[in-house]
C-alpha positions as CSV (number, residue, x, y, z in Angstrom):
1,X,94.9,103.5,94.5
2,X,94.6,106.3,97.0
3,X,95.3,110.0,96.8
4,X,94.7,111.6,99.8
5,X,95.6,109.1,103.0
6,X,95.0,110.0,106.5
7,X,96.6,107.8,109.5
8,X,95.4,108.7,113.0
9,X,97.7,108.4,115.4
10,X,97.2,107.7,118.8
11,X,100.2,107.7,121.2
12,X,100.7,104.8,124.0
13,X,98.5,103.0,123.2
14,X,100.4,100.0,121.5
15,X,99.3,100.5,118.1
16,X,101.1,99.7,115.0
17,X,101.4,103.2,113.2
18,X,104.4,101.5,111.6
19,X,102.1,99.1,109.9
20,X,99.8,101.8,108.7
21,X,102.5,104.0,107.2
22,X,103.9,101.0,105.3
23,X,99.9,100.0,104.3
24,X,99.5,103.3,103.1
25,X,102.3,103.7,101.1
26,X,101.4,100.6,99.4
27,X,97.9,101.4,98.6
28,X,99.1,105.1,97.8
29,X,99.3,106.1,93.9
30,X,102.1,107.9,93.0
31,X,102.3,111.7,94.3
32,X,99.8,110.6,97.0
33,X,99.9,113.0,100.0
34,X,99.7,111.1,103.4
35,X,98.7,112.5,106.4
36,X,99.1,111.8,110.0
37,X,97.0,112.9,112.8
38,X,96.5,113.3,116.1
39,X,93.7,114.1,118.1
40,X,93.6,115.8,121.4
41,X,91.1,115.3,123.8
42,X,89.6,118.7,125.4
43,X,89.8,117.9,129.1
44,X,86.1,117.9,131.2
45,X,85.8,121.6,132.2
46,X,85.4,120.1,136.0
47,X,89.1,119.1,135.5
48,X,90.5,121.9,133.7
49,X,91.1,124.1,136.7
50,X,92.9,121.4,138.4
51,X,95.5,121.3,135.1
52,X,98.3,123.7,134.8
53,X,97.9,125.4,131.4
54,X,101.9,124.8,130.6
55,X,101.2,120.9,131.5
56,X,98.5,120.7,128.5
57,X,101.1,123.2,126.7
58,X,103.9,121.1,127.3
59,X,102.1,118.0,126.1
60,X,101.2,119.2,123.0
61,X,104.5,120.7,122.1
62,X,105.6,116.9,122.9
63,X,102.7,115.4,120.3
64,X,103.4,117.8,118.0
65,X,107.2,117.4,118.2
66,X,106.7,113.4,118.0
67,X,104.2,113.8,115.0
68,X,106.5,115.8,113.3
69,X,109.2,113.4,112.6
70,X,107.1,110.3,112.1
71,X,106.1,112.3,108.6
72,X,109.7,113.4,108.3
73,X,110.0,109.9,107.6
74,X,107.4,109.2,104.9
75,X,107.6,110.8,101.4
76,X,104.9,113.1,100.8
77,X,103.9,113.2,104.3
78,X,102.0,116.1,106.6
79,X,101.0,115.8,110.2
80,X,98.1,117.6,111.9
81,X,97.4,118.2,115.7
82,X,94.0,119.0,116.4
83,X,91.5,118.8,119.5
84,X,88.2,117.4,120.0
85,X,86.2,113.8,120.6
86,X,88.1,111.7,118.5
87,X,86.2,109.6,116.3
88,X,83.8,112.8,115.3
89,X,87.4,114.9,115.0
90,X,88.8,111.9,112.5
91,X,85.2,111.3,110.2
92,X,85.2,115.6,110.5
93,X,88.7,116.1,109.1
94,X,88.1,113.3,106.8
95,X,85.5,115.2,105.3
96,X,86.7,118.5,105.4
97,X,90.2,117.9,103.7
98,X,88.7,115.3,101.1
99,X,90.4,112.5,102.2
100,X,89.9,108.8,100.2
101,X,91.4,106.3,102.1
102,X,91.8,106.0,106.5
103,X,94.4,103.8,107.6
104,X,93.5,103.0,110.7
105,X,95.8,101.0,113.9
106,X,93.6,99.1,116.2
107,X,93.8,96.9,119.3
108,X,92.3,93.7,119.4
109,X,88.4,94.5,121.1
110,X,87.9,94.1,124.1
111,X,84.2,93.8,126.0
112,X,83.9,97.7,127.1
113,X,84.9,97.9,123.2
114,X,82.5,96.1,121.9
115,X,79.6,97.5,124.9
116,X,81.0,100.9,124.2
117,X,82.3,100.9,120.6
118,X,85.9,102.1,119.9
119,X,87.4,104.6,117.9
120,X,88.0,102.7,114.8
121,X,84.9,100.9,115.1
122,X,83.3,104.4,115.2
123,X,85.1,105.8,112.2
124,X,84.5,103.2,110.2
125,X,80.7,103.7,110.5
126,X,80.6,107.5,110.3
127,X,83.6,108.4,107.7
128,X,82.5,108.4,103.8
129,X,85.5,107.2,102.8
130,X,87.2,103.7,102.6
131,X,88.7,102.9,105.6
132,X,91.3,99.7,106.4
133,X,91.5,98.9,109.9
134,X,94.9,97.0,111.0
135,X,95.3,95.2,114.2
């Protein structure tokens, strides 16, 4: 069993986070701490000055606000916001907050995933941890 969970979450992009809370909580031991996060990605500086700063303000307030009672409703449950690419940002936090266990939504592939590689794909090669993938 599993002390230290992480779940990333990604937003509109039909994935099951439902399924991953309930898959962590099963593979949890007792008094495990569960996490849910979300990663932001830093716009391309050529598109930045095009963005109203209370747009990209407003949007995470929304994230934040979203992420917030998703682990209201999980025992033992955080969320984190943070911003950067997201596969490096996941295996990164992973590592810094000594996670043991990534549950992990996915789509089903499709080819730019599997030309291009998608996130999960990406954390399961990179993170040091064990990793379940649902799709």
């Amino acid at each position: 069993m599993y002390s230290n969970i992480l779940i990333p979450v990604a937003f509109g992009e039909g994935r099951d986070h439902a399924q991953a809370a309930a898959v962590a909580q099963h593979l949890a031991s007792e008094g495990a701490r569960i996490t849910l996060l979300h990663v932001m990605e830093q716009l391309p500086v050529y598109a930045a000055e095009y963005i109203p700063a209370d747009l990209v303000a407003g949007s995470r307030e929304r994230v934040n606000a979203r992420l917030q009672v998703m682990a209201s409703e999980l025992p033992n449950c955080q969320s984190a916001l943070i911003e950067g690419p997201t596969g490096r940002s996941i295996t990164d936090y992973a590592q810094e907050h000594g996670i043991d266990l990534i549950v992990m939504p996915s789509h089903q592939p499709a080819l730019s995933d599997i030309l291009l590689g998608s996130t999960a794909a990406w954390v399961t090669r990179h993170v040091k941890c064990a990793v379940h993938v649902i799709r």
